[in-house]
C-alpha positions as a Markdown table, in Angstrom:
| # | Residue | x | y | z |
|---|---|---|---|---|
| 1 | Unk | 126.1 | 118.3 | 85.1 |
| 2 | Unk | 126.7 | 117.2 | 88.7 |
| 3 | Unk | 124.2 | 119.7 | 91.1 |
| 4 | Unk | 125.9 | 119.1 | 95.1 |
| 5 | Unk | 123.8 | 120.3 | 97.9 |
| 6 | Unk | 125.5 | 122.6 | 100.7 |
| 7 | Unk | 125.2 | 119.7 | 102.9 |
| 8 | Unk | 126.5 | 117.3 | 100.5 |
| 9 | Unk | 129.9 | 116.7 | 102.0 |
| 10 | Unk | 131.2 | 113.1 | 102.0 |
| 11 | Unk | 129.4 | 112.0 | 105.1 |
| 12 | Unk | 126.3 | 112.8 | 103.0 |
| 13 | Unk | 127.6 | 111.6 | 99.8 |
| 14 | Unk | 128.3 | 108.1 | 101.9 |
| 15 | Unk | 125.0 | 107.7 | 102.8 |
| 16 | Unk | 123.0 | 109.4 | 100.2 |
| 17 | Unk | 125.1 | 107.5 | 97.2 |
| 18 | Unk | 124.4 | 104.2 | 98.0 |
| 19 | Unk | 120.6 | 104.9 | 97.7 |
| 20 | Unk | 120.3 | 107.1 | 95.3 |
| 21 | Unk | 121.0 | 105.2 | 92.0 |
| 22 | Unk | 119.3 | 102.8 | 93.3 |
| 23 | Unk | 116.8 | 104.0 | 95.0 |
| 24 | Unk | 116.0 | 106.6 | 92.2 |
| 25 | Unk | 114.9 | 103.7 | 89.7 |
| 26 | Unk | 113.2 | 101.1 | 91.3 |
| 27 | Unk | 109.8 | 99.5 | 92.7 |
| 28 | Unk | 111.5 | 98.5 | 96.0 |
| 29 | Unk | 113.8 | 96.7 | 93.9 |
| 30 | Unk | 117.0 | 97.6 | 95.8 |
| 31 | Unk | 115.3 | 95.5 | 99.0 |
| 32 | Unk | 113.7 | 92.6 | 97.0 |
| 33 | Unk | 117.0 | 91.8 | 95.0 |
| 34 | Unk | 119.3 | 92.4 | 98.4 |
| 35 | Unk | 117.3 | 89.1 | 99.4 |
| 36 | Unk | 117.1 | 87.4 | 96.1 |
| 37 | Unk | 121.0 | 87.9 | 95.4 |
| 38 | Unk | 122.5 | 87.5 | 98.8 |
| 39 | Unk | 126.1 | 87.5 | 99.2 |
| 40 | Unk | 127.7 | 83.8 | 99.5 |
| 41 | Unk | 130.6 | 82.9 | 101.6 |
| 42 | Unk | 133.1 | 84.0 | 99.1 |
| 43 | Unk | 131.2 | 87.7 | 99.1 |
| 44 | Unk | 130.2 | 87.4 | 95.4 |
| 45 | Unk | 126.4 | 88.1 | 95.0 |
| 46 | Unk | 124.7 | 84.8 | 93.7 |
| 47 | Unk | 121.7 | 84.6 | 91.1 |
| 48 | Unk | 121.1 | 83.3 | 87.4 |
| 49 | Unk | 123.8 | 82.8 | 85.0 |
| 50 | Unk | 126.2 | 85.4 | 84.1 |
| 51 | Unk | 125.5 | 87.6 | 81.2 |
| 52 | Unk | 129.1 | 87.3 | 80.2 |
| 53 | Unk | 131.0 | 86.8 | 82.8 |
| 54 | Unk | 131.9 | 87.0 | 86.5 |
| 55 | Unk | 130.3 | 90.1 | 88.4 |
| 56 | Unk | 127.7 | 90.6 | 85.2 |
| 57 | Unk | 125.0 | 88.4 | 87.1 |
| 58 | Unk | 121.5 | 88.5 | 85.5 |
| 59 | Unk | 118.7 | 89.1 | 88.5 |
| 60 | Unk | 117.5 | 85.2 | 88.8 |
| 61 | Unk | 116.2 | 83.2 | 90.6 |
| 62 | Unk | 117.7 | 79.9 | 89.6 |
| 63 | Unk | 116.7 | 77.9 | 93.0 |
| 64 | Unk | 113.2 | 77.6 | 91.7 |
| 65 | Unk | 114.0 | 75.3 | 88.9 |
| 66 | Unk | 113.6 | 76.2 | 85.0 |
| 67 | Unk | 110.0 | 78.1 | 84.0 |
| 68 | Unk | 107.8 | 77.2 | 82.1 |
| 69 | Unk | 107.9 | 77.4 | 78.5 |
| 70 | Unk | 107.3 | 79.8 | 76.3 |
| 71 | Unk | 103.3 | 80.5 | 75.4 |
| 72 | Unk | 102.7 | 79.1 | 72.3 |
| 73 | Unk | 100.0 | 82.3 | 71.6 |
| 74 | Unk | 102.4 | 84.5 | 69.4 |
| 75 | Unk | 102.9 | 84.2 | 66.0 |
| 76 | Unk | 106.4 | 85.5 | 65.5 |
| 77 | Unk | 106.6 | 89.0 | 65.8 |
| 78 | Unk | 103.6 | 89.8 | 64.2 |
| 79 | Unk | 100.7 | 89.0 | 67.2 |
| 80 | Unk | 100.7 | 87.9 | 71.0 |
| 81 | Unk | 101.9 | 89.5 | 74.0 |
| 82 | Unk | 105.4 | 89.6 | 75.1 |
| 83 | Unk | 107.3 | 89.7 | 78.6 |
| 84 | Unk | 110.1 | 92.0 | 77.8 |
| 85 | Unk | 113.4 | 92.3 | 80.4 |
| 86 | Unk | 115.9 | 95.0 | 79.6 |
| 87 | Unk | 119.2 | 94.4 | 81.8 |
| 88 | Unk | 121.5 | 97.0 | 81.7 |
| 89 | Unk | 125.1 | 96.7 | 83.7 |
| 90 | Unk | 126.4 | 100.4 | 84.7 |
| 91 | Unk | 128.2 | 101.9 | 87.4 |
| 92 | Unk | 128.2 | 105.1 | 89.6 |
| 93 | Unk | 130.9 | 106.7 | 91.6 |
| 94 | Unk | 129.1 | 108.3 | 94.3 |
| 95 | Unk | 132.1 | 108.7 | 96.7 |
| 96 | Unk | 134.5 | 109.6 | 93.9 |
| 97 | Unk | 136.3 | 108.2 | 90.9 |
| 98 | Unk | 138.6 | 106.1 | 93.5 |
| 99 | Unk | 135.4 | 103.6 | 94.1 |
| 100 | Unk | 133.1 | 102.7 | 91.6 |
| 101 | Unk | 130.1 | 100.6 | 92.5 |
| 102 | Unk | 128.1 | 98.2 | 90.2 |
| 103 | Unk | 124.7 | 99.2 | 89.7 |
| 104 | Unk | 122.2 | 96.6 | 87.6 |
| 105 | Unk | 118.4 | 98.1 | 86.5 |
| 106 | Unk | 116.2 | 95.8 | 85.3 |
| 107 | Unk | 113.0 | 96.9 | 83.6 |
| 108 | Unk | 110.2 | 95.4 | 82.9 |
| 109 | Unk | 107.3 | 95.6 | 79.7 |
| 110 | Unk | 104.8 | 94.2 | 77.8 |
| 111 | Unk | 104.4 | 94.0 | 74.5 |
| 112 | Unk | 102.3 | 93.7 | 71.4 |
| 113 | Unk | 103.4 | 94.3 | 67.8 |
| 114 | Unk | 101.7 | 97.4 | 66.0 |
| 115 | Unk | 98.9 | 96.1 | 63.6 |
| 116 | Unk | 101.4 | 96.7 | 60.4 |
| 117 | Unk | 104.1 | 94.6 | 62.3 |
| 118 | Unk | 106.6 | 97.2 | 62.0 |
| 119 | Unk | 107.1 | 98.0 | 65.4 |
| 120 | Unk | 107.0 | 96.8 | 69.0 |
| 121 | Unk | 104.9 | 98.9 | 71.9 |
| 122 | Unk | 106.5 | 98.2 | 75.6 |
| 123 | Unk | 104.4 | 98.7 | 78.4 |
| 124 | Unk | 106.7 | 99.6 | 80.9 |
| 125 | Unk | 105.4 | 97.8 | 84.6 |
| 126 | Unk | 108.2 | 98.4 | 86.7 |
| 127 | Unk | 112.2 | 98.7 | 87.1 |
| 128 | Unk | 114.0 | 97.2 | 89.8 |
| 129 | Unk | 117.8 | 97.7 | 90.8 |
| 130 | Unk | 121.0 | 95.8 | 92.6 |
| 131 | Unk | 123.7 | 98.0 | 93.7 |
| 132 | Unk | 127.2 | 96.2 | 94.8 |
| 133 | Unk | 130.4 | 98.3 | 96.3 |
| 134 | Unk | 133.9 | 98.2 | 94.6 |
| 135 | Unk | 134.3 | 94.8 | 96.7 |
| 136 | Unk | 130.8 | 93.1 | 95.7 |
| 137 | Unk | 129.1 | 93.7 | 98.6 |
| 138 | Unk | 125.2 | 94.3 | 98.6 |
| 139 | Unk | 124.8 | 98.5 | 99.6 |
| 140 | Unk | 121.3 | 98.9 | 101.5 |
| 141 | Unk | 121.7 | 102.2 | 102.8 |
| 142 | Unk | 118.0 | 102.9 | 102.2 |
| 143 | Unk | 114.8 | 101.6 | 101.1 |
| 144 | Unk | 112.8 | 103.6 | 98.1 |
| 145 | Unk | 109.6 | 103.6 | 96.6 |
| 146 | Unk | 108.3 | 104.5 | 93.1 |
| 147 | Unk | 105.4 | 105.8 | 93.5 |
| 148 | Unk | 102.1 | 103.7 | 91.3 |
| 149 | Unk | 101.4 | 107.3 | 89.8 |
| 150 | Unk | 104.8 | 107.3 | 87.9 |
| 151 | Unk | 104.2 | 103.5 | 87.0 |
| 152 | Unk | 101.1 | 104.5 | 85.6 |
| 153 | Unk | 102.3 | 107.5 | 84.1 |
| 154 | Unk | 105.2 | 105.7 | 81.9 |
| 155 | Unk | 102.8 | 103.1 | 81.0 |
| 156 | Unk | 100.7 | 105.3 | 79.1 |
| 157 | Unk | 103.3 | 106.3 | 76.9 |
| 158 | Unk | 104.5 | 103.1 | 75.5 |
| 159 | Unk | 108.0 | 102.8 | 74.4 |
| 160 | Unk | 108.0 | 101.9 | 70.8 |
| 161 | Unk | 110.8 | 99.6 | 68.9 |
| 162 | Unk | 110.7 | 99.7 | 65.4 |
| 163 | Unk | 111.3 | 96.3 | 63.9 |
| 164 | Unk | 113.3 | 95.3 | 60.4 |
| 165 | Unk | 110.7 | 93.4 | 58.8 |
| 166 | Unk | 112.9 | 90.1 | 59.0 |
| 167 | Unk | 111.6 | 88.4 | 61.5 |
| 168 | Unk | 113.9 | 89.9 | 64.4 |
| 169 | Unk | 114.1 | 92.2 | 66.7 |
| 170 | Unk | 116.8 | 95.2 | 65.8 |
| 171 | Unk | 116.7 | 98.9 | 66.3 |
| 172 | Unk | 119.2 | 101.9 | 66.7 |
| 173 | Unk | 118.6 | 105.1 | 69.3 |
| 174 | Unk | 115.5 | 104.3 | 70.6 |
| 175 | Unk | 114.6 | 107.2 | 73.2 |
| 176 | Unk | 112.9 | 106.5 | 76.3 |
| 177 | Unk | 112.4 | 109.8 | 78.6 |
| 178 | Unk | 110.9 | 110.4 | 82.2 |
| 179 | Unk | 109.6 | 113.6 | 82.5 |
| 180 | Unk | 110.8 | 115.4 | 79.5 |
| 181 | Unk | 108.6 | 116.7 | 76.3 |
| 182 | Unk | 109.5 | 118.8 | 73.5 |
| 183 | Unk | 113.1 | 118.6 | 73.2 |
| 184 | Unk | 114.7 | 119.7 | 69.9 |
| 185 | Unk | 117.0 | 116.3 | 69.5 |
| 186 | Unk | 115.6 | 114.0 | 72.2 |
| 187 | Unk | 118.2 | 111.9 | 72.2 |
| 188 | Unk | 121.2 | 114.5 | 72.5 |
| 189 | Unk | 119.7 | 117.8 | 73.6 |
| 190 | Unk | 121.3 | 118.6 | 77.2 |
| 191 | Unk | 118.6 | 117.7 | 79.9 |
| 192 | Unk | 117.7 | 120.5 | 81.9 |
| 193 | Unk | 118.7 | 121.7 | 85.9 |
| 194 | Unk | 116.2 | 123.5 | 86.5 |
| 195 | Unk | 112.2 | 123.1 | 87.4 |
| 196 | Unk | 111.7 | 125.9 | 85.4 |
| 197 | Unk | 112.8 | 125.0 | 82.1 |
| 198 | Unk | 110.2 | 124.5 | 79.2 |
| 199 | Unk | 111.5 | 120.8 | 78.5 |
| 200 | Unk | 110.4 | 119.5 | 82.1 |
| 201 | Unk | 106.9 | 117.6 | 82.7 |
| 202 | Unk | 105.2 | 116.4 | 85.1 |
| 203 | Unk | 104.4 | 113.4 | 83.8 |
| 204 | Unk | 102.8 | 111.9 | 87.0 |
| 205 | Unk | 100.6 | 114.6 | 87.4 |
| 206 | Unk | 101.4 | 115.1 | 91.2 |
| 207 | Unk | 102.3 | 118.7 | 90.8 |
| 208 | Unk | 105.6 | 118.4 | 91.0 |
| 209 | Unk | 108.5 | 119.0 | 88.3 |
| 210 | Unk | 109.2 | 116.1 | 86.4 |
| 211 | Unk | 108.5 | 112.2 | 88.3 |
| 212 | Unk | 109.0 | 112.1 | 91.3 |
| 213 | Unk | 110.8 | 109.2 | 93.7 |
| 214 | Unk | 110.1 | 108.7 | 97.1 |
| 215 | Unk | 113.3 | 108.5 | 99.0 |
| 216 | Unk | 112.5 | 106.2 | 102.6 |
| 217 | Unk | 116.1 | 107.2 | 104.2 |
| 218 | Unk | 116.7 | 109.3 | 104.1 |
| 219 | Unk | 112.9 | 110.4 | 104.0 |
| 220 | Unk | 111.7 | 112.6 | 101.4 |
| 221 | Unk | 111.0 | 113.5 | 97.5 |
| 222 | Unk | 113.1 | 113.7 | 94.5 |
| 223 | Unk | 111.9 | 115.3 | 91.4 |
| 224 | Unk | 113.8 | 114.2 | 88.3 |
| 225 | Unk | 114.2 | 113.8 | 84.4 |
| 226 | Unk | 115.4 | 110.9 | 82.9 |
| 227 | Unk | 116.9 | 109.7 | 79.2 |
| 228 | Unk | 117.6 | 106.3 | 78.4 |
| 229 | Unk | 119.0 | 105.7 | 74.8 |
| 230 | Unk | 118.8 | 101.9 | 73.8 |
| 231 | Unk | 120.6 | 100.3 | 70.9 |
| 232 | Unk | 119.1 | 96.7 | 70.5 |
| 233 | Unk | 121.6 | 94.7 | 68.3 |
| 234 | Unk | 120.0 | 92.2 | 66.3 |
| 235 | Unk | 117.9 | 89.1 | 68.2 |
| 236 | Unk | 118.2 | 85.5 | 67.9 |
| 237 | Unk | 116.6 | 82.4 | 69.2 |
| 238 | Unk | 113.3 | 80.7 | 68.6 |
| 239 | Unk | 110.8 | 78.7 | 70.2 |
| 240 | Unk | 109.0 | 81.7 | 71.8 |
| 241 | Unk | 112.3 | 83.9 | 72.6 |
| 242 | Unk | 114.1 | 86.6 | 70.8 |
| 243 | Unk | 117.4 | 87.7 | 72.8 |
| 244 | Unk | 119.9 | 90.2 | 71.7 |
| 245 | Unk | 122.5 | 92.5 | 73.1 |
| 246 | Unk | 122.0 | 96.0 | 74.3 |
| 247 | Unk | 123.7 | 99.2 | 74.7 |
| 248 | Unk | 122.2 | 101.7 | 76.6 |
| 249 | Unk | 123.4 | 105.4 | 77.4 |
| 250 | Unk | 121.6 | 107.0 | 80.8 |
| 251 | Unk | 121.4 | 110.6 | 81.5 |
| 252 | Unk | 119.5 | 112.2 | 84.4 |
| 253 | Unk | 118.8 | 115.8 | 86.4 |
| 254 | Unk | 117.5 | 116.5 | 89.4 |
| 255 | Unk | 115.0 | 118.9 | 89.2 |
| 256 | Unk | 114.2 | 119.3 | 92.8 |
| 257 | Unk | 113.7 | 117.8 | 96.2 |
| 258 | Unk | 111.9 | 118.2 | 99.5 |
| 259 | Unk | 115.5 | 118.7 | 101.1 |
| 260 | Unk | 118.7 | 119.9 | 99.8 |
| 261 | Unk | 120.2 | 116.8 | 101.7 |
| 262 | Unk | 118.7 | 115.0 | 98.5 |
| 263 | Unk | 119.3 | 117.2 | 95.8 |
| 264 | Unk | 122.8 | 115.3 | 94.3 |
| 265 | Unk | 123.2 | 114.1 | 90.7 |
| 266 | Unk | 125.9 | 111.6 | 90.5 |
| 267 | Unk | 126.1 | 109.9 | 86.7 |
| 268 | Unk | 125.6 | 106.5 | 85.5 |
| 269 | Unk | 128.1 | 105.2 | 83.5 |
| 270 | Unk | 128.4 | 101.9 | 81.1 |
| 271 | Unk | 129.4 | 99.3 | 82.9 |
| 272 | Unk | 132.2 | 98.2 | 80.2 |
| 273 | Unk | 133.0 | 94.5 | 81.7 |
| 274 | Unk | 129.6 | 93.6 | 80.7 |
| 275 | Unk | 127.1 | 93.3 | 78.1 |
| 276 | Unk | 124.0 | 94.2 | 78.9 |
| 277 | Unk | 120.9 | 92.3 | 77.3 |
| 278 | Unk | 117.5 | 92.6 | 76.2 |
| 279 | Unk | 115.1 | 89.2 | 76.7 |
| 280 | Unk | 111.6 | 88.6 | 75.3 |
| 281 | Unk | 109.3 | 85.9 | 75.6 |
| 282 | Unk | 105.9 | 85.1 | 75.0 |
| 283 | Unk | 103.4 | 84.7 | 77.2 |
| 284 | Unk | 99.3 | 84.3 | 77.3 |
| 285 | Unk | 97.2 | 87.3 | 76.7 |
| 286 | Unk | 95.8 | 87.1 | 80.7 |
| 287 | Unk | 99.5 | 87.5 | 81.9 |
| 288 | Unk | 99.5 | 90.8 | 83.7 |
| 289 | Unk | 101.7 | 93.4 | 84.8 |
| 290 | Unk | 101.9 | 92.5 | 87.9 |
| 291 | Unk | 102.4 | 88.6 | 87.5 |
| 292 | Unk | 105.8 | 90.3 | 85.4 |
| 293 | Unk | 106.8 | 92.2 | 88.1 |
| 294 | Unk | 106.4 | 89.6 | 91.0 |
| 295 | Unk | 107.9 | 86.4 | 88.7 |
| 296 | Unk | 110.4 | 88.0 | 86.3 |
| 297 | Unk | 113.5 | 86.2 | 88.2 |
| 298 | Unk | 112.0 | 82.7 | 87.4 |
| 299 | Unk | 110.5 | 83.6 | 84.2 |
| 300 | Unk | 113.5 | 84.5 | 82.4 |
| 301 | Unk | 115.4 | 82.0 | 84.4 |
| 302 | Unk | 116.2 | 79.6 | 81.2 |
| 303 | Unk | 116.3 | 82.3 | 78.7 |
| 304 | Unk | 118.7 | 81.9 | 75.8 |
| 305 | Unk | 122.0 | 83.2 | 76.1 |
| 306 | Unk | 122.1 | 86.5 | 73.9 |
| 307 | Unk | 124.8 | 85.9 | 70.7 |
């Protein structure tokens, strides 16, 4: 359900739609990739390989050379720590149907197989974003901040991917939610408009309905629920990787907002010319959150291309 401010008439829907899908789901991402996948002289954006074609650009850095290797500390799936990258192609039509922008969130875990093997827990440590117009052009019509309280917040409730038992990674309807407890059907109940309802949570214990995003222009708060649905099809590779496909289906509410300028819920669709992918590699135990968060587009840089 689409919520539209009083003051959200197309001059505000031109400058609040470029930041808002991308501002809503990242760690400064929409800035740091801006510079990371500048625009070249044809106006395409550069960076790593395609996932599967032109415009479905995976957020590396390929001007650094190939990483390293994979650690050599896991033993399959069933111990060591894993860097995890989920990159999911979608788009959003914030001026109207007539102009549909590419919008790419990456986010970013660790992992560690349960102690039965039958499932993988994903820290989350951060999501970062790229938003491109209808003609491929970077939008940077604000800067955003998530706020460490919500990072530390989602972290706590690790996103768990049950595993086959083969030796690969596959899984079906997996439910990742911001701000949201107690739903009948998690993964199909409608999400709630309203601060009010029983569903919402503040899960980053700010006092305030749901997560909340800090908007920097323009400035102020969103408070918001999120559902990701994640199909994984199954992995392949070896040698310290497991990649696979992935199919993901977004919903989100605003739930409130320090203005009414802010309070706009525009969806996020599949992007269908692409094929969004999951990567995971093995790293040492001491490899942190935050060494994931500041190297991911070199350390996924020579990843396997997903089957």
């Amino acid at each position: 359900m689409n919520r539209w401010s009083p003051l959200g008439a197309l001059a505000g829907a031109a400058l609040l739609g470029a930041c808002f899908f991308a501002c809503q789901w990242g760690e400064n991402g929409l800035t740091r990739l801006e510079a990371l996948n500048a625009p070249s002289e044809s106006g395409a954006p550069e960076g790593g390989a395609p996932a599967n074609g032109a415009g479905c650009v995976l957020p590396d850095d390929t001007s650094a050379g190939s990483s390293a290797a994979p650690s050599t500390s896991c033993l399959g799936l069933i111990s060591g720590q894993w860097a995890v990258r989920l990159v999911q192609f979608e788009n959003i039509a914030p001026l109207g149907p007539s102009a549909v922008w590419n919008l790419t969130i990456t986010d970013l875990f660790l992992a560690s197989p349960s102690n039965d093997a039958t499932s993988l827990a994903l820290t989350f440590c951060g999501e970062e974003n790229s938003l491109t117009n209808s003609n491929g052009q970077p939008e940077a019509l604000g800067e955003n901040t998530v706020p460490p309280a919500l990072v530390t917040a989602l972290a706590n409730a690790p996103l768990s991917v049950p595993l086959p038992g083969n030796g690969t990674i596959q899984a079906s309807q997996v439910v990742w939610l911001w701000g949201l407890r107690n739903l009948a059907n998690p993964a199909t109940d409608p999400l709630p408009n309203n601060a009010d309802a029983g569903t919402v949570w503040d899960q980053d214990m700010d006092g305030n309905p749901g997560v909340t995003v800090d908007v920097v222009s323009p400035m102020g708060e969103i408070y918001l629920v999120k559902r990701a649905v994640l199909d994984f099809a199954q992995s392949s590779g070896s040698g310290g990787w497991y990649i696979g496909s992935l199919q993901s289906t977004i919903d989100q509410s605003i739930v409130g907002a320090t203005s009414v300028v802010l309070d706009i819920n525009v969806p996020i669709t599949t992007n269908s010319n692409c094929t969004s992918v999951y990567q995971v590699k093995c790293v040492d135990p001491s490899f942190t959150c935050a060494s994931l968060v500041q190297g991911y587009q070199t350390l996924f840089a020579n990843a396997p291309p997903a089957p």
